[in-house]
C-alpha positions as a printed Julia matrix, in Angstrom:
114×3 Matrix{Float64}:
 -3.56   23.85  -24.13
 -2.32   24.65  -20.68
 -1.42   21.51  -18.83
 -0.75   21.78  -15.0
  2.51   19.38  -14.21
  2.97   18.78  -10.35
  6.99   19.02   -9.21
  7.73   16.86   -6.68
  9.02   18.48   -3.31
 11.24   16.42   -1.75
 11.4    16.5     2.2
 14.95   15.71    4.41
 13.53   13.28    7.13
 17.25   12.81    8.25
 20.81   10.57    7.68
 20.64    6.92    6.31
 22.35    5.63    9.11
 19.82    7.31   11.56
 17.97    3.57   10.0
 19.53    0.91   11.65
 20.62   -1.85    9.17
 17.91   -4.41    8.94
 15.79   -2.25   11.21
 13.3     0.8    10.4
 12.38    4.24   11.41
  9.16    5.65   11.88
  8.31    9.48   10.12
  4.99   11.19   10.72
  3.58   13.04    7.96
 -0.27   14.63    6.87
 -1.16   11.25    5.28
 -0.39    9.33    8.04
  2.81    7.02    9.46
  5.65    6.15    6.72
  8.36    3.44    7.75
 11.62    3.62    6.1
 13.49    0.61    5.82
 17.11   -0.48    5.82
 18.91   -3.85    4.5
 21.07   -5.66    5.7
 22.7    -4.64    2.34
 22.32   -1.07    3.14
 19.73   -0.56    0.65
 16.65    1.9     2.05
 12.98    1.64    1.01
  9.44    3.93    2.6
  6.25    1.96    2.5
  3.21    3.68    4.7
  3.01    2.34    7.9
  0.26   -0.22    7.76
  0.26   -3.6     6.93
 -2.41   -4.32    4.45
 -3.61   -7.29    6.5
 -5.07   -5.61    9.77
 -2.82   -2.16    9.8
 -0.28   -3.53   12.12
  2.29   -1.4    12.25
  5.31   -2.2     9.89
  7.91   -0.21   11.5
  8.02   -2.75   14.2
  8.55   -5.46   12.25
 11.48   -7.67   11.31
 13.38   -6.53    8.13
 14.58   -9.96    6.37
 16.48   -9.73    3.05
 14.24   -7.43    0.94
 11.24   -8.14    3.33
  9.28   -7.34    6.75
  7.51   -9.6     8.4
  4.73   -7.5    10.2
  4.83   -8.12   14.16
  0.87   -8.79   14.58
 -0.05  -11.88   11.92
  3.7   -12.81   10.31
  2.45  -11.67    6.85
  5.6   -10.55    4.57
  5.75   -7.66    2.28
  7.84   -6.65   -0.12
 10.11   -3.64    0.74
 10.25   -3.0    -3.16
  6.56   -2.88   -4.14
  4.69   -3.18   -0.68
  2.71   -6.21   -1.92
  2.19   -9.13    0.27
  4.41  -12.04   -0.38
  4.04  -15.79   -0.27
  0.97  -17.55    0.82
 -0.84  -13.99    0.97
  0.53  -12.64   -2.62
 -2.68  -10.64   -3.98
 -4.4   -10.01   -0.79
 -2.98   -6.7    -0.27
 -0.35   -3.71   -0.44
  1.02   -1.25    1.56
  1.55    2.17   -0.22
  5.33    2.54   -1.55
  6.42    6.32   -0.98
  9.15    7.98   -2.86
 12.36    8.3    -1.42
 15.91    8.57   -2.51
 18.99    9.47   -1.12
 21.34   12.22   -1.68
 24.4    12.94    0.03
 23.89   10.11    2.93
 20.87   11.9     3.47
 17.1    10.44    2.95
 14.13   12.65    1.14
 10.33   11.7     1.39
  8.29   13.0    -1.93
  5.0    13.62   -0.03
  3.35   15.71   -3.04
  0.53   13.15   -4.31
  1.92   10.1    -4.96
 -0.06    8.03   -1.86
């Protein structure tokens, strides 16, 4: 049997500190807006771009521990798993993307995993 495994490609979108600590960064790609986040702590998640309330735009936000607080109705999400948190927990997610960091520098995995 001939099985058909996908490698991920793994895209340089730029340096960690291009993020601003508790801020974001916006990166266009062919599936639409990603926001990359930054803690306070210096730790960096990507969730797509839309808030899974109304689609407000994440990126503009206000990163709060391990959280953003979307600028058009407050709702938090999660910077781990893109789910909404507290009074809106199981209403919605936004789509986590893959991204790590190599050598100060942060890669996007676009290939198929949105």
């Amino acid at each position: 049997m001939n099985t058909h495994v996908k490698t991920p490609v793994w895209i340089d979108v730029g340096a960690v500190t291009d993020v601003p600590r508790r801020g974001a960064r916006r990166v266009p790609s062919p599936q639409g807006d990603i926001a990359i986040f930054r803690t306070g702590d210096g730790d960096v998640f990507a969730l797509m771009d839309k808030c899974p309330h109304k689609g407000g735009p994440l990126s503009e936000g206000i990163v709060h521990g391990r959280a953003v607080t979307c600028p058009l109705h407050a709702w938090n999400i999660d910077l781990a798993t893109g789910e909404a948190m507290g009074a809106d927990k199981g209403k919605g997610c936004a789509p986590v993307v893959a991204l790590r960091v190599e050598d100060g520098r942060l890669l996007l995995s676009l290939d198929g995993n949105l």
